[in-house]
C-alpha positions, -999 to 999 in steps of 0.1 A, spaced: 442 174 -33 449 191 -4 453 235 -6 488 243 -18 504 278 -19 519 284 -47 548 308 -51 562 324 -82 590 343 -90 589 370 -116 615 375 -136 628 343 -153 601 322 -141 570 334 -147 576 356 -177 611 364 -196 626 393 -174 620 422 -179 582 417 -197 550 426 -179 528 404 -199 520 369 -188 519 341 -205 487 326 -217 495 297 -207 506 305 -171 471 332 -167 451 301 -177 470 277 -150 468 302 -123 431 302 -128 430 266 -128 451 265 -91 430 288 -76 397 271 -91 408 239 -76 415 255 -44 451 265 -44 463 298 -33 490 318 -58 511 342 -45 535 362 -64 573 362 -48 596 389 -58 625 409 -57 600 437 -73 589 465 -53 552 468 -52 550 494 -81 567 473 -107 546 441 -94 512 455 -91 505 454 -128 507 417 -126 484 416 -93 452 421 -122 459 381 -133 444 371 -103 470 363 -74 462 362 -38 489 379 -27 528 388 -31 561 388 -14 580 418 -28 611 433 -23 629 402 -15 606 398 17 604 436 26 571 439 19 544 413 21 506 408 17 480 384 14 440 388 4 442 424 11 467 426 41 499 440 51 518 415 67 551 425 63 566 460 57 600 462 65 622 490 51 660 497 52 674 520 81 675 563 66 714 557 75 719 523 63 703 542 29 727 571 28 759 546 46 756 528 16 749 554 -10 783 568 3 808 536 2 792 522 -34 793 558 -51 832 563 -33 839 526 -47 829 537 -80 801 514 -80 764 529 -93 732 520 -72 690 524 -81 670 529 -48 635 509 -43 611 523 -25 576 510 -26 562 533 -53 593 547 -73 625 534 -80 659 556 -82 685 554 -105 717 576 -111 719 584 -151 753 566 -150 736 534 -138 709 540 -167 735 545 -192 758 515 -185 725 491 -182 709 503 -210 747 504 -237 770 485 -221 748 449 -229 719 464 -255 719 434 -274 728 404 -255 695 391 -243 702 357 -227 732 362 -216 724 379 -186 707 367 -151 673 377 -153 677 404 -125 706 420 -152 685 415 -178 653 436 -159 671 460 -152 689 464 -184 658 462 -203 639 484 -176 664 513 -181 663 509 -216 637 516 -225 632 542 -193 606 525 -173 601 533 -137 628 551 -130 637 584 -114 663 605 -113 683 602 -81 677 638 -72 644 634 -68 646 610 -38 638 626 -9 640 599 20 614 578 12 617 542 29 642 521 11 634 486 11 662 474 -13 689 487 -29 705 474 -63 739 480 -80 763 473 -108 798 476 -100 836 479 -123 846 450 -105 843 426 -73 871 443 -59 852 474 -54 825 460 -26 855 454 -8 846 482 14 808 480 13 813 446 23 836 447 55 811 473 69 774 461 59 780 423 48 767 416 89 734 436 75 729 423 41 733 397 20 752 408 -12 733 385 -37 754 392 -68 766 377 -99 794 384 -125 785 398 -161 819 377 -173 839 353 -166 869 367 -147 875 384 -110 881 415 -134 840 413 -146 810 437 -140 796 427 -108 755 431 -108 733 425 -77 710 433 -49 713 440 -16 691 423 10 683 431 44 690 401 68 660 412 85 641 394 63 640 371 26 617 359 4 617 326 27 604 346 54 579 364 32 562 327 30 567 324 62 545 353 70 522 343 47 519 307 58 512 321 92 490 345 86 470 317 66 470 290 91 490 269 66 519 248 68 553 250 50 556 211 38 523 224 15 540 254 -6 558 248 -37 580 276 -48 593 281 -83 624 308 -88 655 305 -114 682 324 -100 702 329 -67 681 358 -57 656 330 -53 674 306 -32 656 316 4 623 312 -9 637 276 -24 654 264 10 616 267 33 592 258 5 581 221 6 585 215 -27 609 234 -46 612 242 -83 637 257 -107 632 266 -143 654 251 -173 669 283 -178 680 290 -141 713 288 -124 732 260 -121 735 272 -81 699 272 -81 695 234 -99 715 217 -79 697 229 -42 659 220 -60 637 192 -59 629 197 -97 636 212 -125 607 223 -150 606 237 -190 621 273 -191 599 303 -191 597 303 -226 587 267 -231 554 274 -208 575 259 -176 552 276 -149 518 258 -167 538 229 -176 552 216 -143 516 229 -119 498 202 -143 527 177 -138 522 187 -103 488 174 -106 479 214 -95 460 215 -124 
């Protein structure tokens, strides 16, 4: 078969969100791609730290940060952080909106205690009925990983910035002046306009799409060969360039209904499951 690039989401797709330890099943069909020829890359809202862990299983590369920061066999191809002033602009207009924010840099990530708290109390025991960016996060300030205290940031490059907010009605105001900026990728924790709004903001200077992109370039290698699996809306840039592209049982119904194909959840061994239905493997 001819070289595919594989591309795999994190959280939700290749293991359950939050987790840092693949699936047996998905270590042993990554080896088998790459042993038959294929290239797999990893494809991530992550920043580098909380993805690098994962880089030991063998991948030839990663999109992280939603497309902020790219590489492939050993190169920097893309590293693409927020403005200082879009940082602070933003830090401002959330905080006045009453809405809490973590900063990612490459390296650290920065939280507010007020953002650990309602993560980690608000939803302690509702696994599965979050999307699995809520779910990260909740389980990541749970149990304190990663994160430092706002105070500590001192102007490091910002590639994304995530937040959790009372309601939709308070990115009212961060919306009029950065929507033309960023895309506000966000989802509900409830079922009414009055519900917790979680979600990301990412820079329109780039996506997870144009993180293959970079990477397809760099490689000499066309998009109709990349398959790209994801299983929530944070994924669907990466889903719209890929040539084929793949959500898991347990993603969005958003997400479903723009794939090709939809493959066993991440805890049915989806990722190993659908690359040998694939014929990957």
């Amino acid at each position: 078969m001819k070289q595919k690039l594989i591309f795999l989401d994190i959280d939700g797709t290749l293991l359950p969100p939050g987790e840092m330890t693949v699936p047996a099943s998905a270590v042993e069909a990554i080896r088998q791609a790459r042993a038959n020829g294929h290239k797999v890359f990893l494809c991530t809202g992550r920043n580098l730290r909380m993805t690098k862990p994962l880089l030991a299983y063998g991948f030839d590369g990663f999109v992280c940060s939603a497309g902020g920061y790219v590489g492939c066999d050993g190169k920097i191809l893309v590293d693409l952080p927020m403005e200082p002033a879009q940082v602070e602009g933003l830090r401002e207009v959330l905080g006045r909106a009453g809405a809490e924010c973590t900063l990612e840099a490459r390296d650290d990530t920065y939280g507010g205690i007020r953002m650990i708290e309602r993560f980690a109390h608000l939803f302690p025991r509702k696994p599965g009925q979050l999307n699995s960016e809520a779910e990260r996060w909740r389980k990541t300030m749970e149990y304190g990983m990663t994160i430092r205290p706002i105070e500590e940031y001192h102007g490091e490059p910002v590639y994304k910035v995530v937040f959790i907010a009372p309601n939709e009605a308070c990115l009212a105001e961060a919306k009029q002046l950065y929507e033309d900026q960023f895309i506000f990728c966000e989802s509900r924790l409830g079922d009414t306009s009055s519900a917790i709004v979680n979600g990301e903001l990412i820079n329109r200077k780039f996506n997870k799409g144009t993180g293959i992109k970079a990477i397809c370039d760099d490689l000499g290698c066309s998009l109709a060969d990349t398959i790209g699996f994801g299983d929530s809306d944070n994924d669907l840039q990466m889903t719209d360039v890929v040539g084929i592209s793949v959500c898991m049982a347990n993603g969005s119904d958003n997400l479903k209904k723009l794939c090709d194909r939809i493959c066993p959840a991440v805890t049915e061994d989806g990722v190993a499951r659908e690359l040998k239905t694939l014929g990957l493997i």
